[in-house]
C-alpha positions as CSV (number, residue, x, y, z in Angstrom):
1,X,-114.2,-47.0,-30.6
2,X,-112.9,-44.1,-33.2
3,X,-109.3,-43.4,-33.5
4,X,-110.2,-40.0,-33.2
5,X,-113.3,-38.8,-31.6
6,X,-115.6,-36.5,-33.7
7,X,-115.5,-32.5,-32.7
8,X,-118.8,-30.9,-31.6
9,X,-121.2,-29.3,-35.4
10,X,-120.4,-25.9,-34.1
11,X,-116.5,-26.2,-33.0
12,X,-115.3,-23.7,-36.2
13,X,-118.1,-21.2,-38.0
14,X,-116.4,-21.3,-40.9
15,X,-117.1,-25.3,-41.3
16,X,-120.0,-25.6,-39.9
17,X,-121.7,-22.9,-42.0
18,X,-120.2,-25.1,-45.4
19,X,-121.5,-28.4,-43.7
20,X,-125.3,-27.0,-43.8
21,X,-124.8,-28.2,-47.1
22,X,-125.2,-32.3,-45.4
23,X,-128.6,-30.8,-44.2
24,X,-130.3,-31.6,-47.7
25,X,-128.3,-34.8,-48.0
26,X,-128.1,-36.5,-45.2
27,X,-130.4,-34.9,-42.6
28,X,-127.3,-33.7,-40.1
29,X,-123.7,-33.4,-40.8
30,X,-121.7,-36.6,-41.2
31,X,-119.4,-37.5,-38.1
32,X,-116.4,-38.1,-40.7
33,X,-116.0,-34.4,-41.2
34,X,-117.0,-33.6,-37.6
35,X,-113.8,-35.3,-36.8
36,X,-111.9,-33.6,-39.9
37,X,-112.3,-30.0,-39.1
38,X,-109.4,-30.8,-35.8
39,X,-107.9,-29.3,-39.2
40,X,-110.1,-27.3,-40.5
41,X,-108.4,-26.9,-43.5
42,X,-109.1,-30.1,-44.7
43,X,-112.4,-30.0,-43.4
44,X,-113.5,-27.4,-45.8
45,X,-111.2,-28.3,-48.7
46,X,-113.4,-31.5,-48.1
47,X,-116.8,-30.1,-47.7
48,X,-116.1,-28.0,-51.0
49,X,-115.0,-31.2,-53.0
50,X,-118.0,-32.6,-52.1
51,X,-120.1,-29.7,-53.3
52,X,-118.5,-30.2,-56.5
53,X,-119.1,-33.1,-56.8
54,X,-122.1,-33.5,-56.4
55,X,-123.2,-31.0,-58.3
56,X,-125.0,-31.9,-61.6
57,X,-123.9,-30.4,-64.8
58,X,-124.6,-32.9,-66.9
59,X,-127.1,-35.8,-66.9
60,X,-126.2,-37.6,-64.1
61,X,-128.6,-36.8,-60.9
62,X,-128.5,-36.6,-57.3
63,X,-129.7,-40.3,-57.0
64,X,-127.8,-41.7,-59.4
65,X,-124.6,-40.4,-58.1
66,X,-125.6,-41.8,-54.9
67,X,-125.9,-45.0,-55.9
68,X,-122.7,-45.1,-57.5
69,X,-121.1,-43.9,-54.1
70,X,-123.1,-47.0,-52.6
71,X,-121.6,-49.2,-55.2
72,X,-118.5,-47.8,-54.5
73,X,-118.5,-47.9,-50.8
74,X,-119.7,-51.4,-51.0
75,X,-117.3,-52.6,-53.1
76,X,-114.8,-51.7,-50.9
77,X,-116.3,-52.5,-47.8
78,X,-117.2,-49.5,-46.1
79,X,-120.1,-49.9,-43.8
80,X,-120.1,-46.3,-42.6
81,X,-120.7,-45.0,-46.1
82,X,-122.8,-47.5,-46.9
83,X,-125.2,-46.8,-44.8
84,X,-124.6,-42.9,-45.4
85,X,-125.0,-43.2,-49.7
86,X,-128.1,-45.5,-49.3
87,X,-129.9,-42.6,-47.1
88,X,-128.7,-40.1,-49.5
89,X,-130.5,-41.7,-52.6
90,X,-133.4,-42.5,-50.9
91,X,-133.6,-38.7,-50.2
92,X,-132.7,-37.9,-53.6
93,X,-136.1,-39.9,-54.6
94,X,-134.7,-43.2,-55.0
95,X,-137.5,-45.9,-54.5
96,X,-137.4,-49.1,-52.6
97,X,-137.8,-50.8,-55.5
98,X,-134.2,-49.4,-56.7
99,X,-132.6,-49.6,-53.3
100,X,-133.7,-53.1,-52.7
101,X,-132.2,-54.4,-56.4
102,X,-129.3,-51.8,-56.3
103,X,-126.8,-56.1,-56.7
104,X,-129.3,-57.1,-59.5
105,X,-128.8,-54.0,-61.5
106,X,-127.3,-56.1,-64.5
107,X,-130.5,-58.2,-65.0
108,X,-133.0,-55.2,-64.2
109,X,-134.9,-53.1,-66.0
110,X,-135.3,-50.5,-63.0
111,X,-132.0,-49.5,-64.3
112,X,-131.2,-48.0,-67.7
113,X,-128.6,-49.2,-69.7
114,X,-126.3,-46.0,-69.0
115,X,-127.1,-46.5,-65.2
116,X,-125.8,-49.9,-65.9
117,X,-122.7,-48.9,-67.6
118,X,-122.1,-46.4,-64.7
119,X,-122.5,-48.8,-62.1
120,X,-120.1,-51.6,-63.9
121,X,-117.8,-48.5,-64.1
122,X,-118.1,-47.8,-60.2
123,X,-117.2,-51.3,-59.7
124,X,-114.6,-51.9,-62.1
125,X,-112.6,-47.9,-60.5
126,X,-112.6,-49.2,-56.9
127,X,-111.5,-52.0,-57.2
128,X,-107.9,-53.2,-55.8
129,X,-105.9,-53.0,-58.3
130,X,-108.1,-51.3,-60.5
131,X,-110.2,-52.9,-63.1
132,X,-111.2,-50.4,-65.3
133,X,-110.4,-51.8,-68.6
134,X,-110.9,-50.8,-72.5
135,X,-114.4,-53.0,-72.7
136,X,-115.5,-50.5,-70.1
137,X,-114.1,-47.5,-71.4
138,X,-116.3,-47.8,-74.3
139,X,-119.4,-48.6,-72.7
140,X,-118.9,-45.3,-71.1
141,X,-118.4,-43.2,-73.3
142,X,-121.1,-44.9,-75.8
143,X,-123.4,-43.7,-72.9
144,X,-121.4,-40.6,-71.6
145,X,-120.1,-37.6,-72.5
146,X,-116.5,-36.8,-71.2
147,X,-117.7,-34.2,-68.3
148,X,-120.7,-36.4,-67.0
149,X,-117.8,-39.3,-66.5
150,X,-115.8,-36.7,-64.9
151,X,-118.6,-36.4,-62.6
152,X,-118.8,-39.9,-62.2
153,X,-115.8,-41.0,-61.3
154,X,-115.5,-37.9,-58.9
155,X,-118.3,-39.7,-57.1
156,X,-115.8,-42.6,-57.1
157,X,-112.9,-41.4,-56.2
158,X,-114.6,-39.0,-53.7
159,X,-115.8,-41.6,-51.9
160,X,-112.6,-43.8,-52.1
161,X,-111.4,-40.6,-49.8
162,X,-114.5,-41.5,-47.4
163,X,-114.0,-45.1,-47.3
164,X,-110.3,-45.3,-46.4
165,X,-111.3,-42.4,-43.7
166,X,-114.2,-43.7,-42.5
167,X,-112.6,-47.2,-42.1
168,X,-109.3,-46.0,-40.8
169,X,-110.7,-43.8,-38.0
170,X,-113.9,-46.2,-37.5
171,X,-115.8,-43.3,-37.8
172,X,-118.9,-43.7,-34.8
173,X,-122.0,-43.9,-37.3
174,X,-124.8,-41.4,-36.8
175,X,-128.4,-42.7,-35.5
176,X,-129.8,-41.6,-38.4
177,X,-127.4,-43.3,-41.1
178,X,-127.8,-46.6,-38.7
179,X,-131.4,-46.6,-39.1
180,X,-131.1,-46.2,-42.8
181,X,-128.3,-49.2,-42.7
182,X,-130.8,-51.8,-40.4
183,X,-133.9,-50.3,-42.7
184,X,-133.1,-50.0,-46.6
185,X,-130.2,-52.6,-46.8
186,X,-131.7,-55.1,-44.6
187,X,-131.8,-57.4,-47.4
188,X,-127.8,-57.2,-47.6
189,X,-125.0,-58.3,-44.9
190,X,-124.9,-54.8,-43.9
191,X,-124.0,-54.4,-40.1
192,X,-122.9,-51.3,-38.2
193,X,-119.4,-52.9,-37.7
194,X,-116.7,-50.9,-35.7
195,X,-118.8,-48.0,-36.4
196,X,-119.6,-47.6,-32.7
């Protein structure tokens, strides 16, 4: 059961005419920020991070930044976000094939070398205590260039925000980002969890 139960899509104009921007990514607007908007302010100062994000400026694409918020979530054992990243790459044109190896990314060549440098890099910034170290400094920035790891760990740290949320309030899980958990990580120990 949530800490706090999640407000109705429509509750405040204001956020519900930012949120159209889950629409593209997830296919309806995540219960996390549902339950945000009780403030509203932080809902939209949310909703707005998130648009900026995700936005690409540099190389880094919708699916990859996806992936790295998979990684991320993960890592630090967030099912609800799980569940939510792995839908978001899929609809950012991610293929099975990349979902299903997403934990063999080291030994794969479905992943380029900069994807694998991002992906260590994921890892190594949530991690508790941090792990990010000068080995993986330079790997990133031999693949990088300073604003596209700005966008990359924004990813991170954006969904280090989620996962201590989502966690914390046991955020009830949408039907749709269940069906993406029981369908594209069915090969992992994903479960829906508290997520109820």
């Amino acid at each position: 059961m949530p800490l706090i139960t999640a407000l109705s899509p429509d509750h405040d104009h204001d956020v519900a005419e930012l949120a159209k921007f889950f629409n593209e990514t997830l296919g309806f607007c995540p219960n996390s920020v549902l339950t945000m908007q009780r403030r509203p302010a932080i809902a939209k100062a949310f909703i707005n991070l998130n648009k900026a994000v995700m936005d690409n400026q540099g190389r880094v694409t919708s699916e990859q930044k996806r992936l790295i918020g998979y990684l991320t979530s993960a890592n630090t054992g967030c099912r609800y976000c799980q569940a939510h990243t792995i839908l978001a790459a899929q609809r950012y044109g991610s293929s099975a094939e990349r979902l299903d190896n997403i934990w063999n990314f080291r030994n794969s060549d479905l992943y380029s070398e900069a994807e694998k440098a991002a992906f260590e890099f994921a890892l190594a910034a949530s991690a508790a205590p941090n792990a990010v170290d000068d080995k993986t400094e330079q790997t990133m920035k031999k693949y990088w260039d300073d604003g596209e790891i700005v966008e990359i760990l924004g990813v991170i740290a954006l969904f280090g925000y989620l996962n201590r949320w989502n966690d914390s309030m046991a955020t009830t899980m949408e039907d749709g980002a269940v069906a993406a958990g029981e369908t594209l990580l069915s090969s992992t120990d994903w479960e829906r969890g508290k997520h109820i």
